[in-house]
C-alpha positions in Angstrom: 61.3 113.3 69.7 64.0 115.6 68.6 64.2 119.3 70.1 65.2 120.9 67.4 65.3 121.2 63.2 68.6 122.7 62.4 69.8 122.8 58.5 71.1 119.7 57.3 74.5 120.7 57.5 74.7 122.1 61.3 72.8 119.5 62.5 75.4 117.1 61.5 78.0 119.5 63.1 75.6 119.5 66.1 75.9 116.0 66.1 79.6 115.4 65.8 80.5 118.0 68.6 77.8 116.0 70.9 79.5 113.1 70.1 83.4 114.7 71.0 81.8 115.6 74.5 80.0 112.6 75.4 82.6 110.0 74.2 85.9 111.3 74.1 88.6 108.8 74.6 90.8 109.2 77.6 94.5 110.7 77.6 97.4 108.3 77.3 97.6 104.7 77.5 96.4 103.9 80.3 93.1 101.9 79.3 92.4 98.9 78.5 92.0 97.9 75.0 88.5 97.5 73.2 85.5 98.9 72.4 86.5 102.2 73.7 90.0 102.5 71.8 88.9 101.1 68.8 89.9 102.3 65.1 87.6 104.3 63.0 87.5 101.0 60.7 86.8 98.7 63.5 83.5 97.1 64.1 83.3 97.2 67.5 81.0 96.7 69.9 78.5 93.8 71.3 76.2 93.1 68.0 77.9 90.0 66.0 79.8 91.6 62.4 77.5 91.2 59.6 78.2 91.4 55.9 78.0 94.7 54.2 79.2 98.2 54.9 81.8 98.6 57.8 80.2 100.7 60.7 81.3 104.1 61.0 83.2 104.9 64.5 82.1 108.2 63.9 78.5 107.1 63.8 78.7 104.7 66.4 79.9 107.5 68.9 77.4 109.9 67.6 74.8 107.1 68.5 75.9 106.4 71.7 76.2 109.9 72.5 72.5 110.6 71.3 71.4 107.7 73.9 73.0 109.3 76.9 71.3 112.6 75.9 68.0 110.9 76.0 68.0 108.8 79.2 68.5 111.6 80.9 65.5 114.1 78.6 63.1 110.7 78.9 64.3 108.2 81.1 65.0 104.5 80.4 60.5 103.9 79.7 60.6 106.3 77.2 63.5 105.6 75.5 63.2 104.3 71.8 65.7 103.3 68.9 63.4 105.6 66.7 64.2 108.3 69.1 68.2 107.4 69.5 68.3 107.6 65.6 66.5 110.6 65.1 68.6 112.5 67.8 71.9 110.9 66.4 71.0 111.6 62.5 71.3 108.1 61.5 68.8 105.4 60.2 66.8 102.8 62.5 67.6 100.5 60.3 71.6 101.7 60.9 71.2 101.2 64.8 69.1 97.5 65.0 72.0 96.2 62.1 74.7 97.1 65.0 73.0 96.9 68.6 69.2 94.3 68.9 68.1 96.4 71.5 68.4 100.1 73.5 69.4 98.0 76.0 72.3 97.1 74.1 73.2 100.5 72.8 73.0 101.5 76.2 75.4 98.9 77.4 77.6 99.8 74.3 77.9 103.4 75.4 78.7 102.6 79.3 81.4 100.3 78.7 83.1 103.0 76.0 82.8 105.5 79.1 84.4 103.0 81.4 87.3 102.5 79.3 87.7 106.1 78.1 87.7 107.2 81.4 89.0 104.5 83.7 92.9 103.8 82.7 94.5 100.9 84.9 97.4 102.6 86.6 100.8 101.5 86.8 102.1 103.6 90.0 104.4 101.2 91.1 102.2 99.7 94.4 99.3 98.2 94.8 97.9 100.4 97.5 99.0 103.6 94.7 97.0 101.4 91.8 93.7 100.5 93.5 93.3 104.2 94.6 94.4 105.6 91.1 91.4 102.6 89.9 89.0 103.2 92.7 89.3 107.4 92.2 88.4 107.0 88.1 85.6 104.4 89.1 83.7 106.8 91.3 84.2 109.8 89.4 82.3 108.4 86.8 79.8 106.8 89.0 79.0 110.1 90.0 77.9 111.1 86.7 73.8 110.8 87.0 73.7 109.5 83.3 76.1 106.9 84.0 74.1 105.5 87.8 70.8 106.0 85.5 72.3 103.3 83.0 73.7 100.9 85.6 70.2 100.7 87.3 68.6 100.3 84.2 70.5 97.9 82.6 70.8 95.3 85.9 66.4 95.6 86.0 66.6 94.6 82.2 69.1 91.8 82.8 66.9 90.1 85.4 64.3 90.1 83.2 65.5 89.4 79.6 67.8 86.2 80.0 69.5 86.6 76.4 70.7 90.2 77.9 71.5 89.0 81.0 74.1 86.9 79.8 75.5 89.6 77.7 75.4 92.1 80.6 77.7 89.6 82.9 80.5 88.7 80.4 80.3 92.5 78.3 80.0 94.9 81.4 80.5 92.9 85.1 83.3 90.6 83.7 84.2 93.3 81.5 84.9 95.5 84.6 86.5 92.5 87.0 89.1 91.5 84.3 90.1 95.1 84.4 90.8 95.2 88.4 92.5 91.8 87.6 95.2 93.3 85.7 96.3 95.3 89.0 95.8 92.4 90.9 98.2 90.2 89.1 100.6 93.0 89.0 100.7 93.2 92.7 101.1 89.8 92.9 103.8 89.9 91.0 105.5 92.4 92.6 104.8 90.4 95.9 102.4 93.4 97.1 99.3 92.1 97.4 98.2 91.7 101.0 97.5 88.0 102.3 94.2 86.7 103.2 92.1 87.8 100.4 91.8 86.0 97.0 91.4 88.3 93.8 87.9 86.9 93.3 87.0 88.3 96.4 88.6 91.8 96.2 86.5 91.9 93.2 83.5 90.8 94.8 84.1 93.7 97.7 85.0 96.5 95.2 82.2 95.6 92.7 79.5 94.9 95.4 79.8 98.2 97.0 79.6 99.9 94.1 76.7 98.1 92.7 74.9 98.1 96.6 75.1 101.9 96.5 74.3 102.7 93.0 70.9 100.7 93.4 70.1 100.2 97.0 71.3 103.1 99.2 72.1 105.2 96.9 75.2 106.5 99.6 77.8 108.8 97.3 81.1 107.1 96.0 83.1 109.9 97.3 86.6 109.6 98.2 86.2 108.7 102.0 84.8 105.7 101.2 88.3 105.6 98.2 90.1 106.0 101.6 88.4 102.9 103.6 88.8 100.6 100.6 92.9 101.0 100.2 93.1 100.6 103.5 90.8 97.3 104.1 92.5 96.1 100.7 95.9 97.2 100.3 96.7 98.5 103.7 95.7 95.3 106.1 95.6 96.9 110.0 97.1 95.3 113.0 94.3 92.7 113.6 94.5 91.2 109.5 98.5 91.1 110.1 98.2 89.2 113.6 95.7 86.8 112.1 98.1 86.2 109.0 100.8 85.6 111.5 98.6 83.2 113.7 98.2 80.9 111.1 101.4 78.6 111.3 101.9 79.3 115.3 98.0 77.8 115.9 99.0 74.5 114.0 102.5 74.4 116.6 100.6 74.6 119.5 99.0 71.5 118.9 102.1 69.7 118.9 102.9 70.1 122.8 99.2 69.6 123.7 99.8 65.8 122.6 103.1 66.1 124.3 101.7 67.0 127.4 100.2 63.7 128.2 103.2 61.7 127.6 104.3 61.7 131.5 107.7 60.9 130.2 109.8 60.7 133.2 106.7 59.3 135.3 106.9 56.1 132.6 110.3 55.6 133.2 110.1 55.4 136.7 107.6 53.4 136.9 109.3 51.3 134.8 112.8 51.3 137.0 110.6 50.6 139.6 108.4 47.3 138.7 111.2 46.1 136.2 113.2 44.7 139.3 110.1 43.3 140.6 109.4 41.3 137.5 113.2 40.2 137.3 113.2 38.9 141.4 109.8 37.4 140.0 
């Protein structure tokens, strides 16, 4: 499976250098904490800890790396954990002891990119954040190997129910508790536009991601950046009126009732046929 038989000794320089390019870890603070950011003594990662040696972060990367390179050289069919640990120099007993499936390694490796590349801003608005978010997102969308592994990886988890569940909570919850964290921020701040619950900004920002990636394949470019902050952050004239409707519809009801209360016609009346009951 492997293209080339270097010595011993570059190919493990091969390999680490592969391994700083594919999976660097992203400048600053800005990301959230965990697989991605993990120490070189950490065990990170979606495989339960198991007695024994510590895993190498070295190795992992170098792993992960090594499974990007051959998705795209053989596609998801043809790839093979034989294959992922030749190209990465490690054992295949080394990779099913930390991930049960290429699935999983795969899965490993795209949520690493996503928080290496994909810090949660702090800009001081919510409009500023979600495009900051949004920007990073897409950028690495774009990346061929990256759309390759999301359409693999949602196939497998409609047919392997185990990974399924481990697809939702590692990489799709993964990704919405990271938006959350911008959400709750606006909140706080009291920026967050009206209307729309955080579930659902989720559900919108996810869902046209995912829609395009595997149905229409339309770019993520930043026009369509532009259309979210404003239909999330930046509510037009109509989304403002409607807000505002809201307590004015429930007062108009009030003089509707009052409207059939002919309240001087009653009192009338009643001046009127009182006497008549009294001479009566």
């Amino acid at each position: 499976m492997d293209d080339q038989s270097p010595p011993a000794g570059a190919g493990k320089a091969a390999q680490s250098a592969r391994a700083a390019r594919e999976m660097s870890p992203a400048p600053g603070p800005g990301a959230t904490s965990g697989r991605g950011s993990a120490p070189a003594d950490a065990d990170p990662g979606s495989a339960p800890a198991r007695p024994g040696r510590k895993r190498s972060e070295a190795s992992r990367l170098a792993i992960l790396a090594a499974a990007l390179e051959l998705l795209a050289e053989v596609g998801y069919a043809g790839l093979t954990i034989e294959g992922i640990a030749a190209r990465s120099g490690a054992g295949k007993q080394t990779v099913y002891r930390w991930w049960p499936s290429k699935a999983d390694v795969l899965l490993d490796a795209l949520m690493t990119k996503a928080e290496m590349h994909i810090p949660i801003p702090d800009e001081g608005s919510y409009a500023a954040d979600l495009r900051g978010f949004l920007t990073a997102s897409f950028t690495l969308g774009r990346d061929r190997r990256v759309m390759d592994i999301q359409r693999a990886l949602m196939a497998h988890a409609q047919i392997d129910e185990e990974f399924g569940r481990r697809f939702r909570t590692e990489a799709l919850q993964h990704r919405r508790d990271a938006l959350a964290i911008i959400l709750d921020r606006a909140e706080a701040r009291g920026d967050l536009p009206p209307g729309l619950s955080p579930g659902t900004v989720a559900d919108i920002v996810f869902g046209v991601i995912w829609y395009r990636v595997l149905a229409t394949h339309q770019p993520l470019d930043r026009a369509l950046v532009d259309e979210l902050v404003t239909t999330l952050a930046e509510p037009g004239p109509r989304a403002a009126k409607r807000a505002r409707q809201t307590k004015p519809t429930q007062q108009k009801t009030e003089p509707t009732h009052q409207k059939t209360k002919p309240t001087r016609q009653t009192r009338a009346a009643g001046r009127t046929t009182s006497p008549r009951r009294t001479n009566g």
